[in-house]
C-alpha positions in Angstrom: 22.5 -9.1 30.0 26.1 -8.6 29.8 27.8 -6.1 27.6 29.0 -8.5 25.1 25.4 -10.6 24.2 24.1 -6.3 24.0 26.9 -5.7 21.6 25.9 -9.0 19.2 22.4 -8.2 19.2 23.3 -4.6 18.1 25.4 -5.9 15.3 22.6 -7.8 14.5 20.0 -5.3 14.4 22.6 -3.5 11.9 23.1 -6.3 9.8 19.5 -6.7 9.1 18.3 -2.8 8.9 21.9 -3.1 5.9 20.1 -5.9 4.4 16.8 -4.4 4.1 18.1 -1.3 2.9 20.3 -2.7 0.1 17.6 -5.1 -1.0 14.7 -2.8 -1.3 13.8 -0.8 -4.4 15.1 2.6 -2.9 11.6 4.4 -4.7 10.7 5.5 -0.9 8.7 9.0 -2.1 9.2 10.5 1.2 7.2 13.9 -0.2 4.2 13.5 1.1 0.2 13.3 0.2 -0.1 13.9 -3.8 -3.6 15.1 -5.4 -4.3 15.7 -8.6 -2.5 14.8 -11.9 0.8 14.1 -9.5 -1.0 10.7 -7.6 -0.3 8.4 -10.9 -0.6 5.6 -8.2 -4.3 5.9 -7.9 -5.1 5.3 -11.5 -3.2 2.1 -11.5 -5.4 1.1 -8.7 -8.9 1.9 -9.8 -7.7 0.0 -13.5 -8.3 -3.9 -11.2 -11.8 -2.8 -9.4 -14.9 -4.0 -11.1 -17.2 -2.2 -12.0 -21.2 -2.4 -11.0 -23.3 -3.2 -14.1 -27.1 -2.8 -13.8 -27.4 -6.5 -14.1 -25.1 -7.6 -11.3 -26.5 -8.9 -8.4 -24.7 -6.6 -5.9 -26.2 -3.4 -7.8 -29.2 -1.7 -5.7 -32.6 -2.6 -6.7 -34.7 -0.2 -8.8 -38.0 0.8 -6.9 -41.0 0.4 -8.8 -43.5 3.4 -8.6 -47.3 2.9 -9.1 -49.0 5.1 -11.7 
């Protein structure tokens, strides 16, 4: 590869790392693990799951016991 075709491709790499950067949200929390009242981004998660009713089919089956 010559110097100039290394020189473009680095340009290129720029241009696109510039573009990402401006275009994103900029929220990166670079803080690390939260627990606790501080991980608000868990409770949004868990508000979408369903949840397993006695009646659904994908609940475990109640063992009967013989008197």
């Amino acid at each position: 590869m010559s110097n100039r075709s290394i020189i473009i491709m680095v340009l290129i790499l720029i241009g696109a790392t510039a573009y990402l950067l401006l275009k994103g949200d900029g929220n990166v929390d670079m803080s690390g693990e939260k627990h606790g009242s501080e991980a608000a981004h868990m409770e949004e998660g868990t508000k979408d799951l369903p949840t397993a009713s006695p009646a659904s089919p994908t609940a475990a089956p109640i063992a009967e016991t013989k008197k």
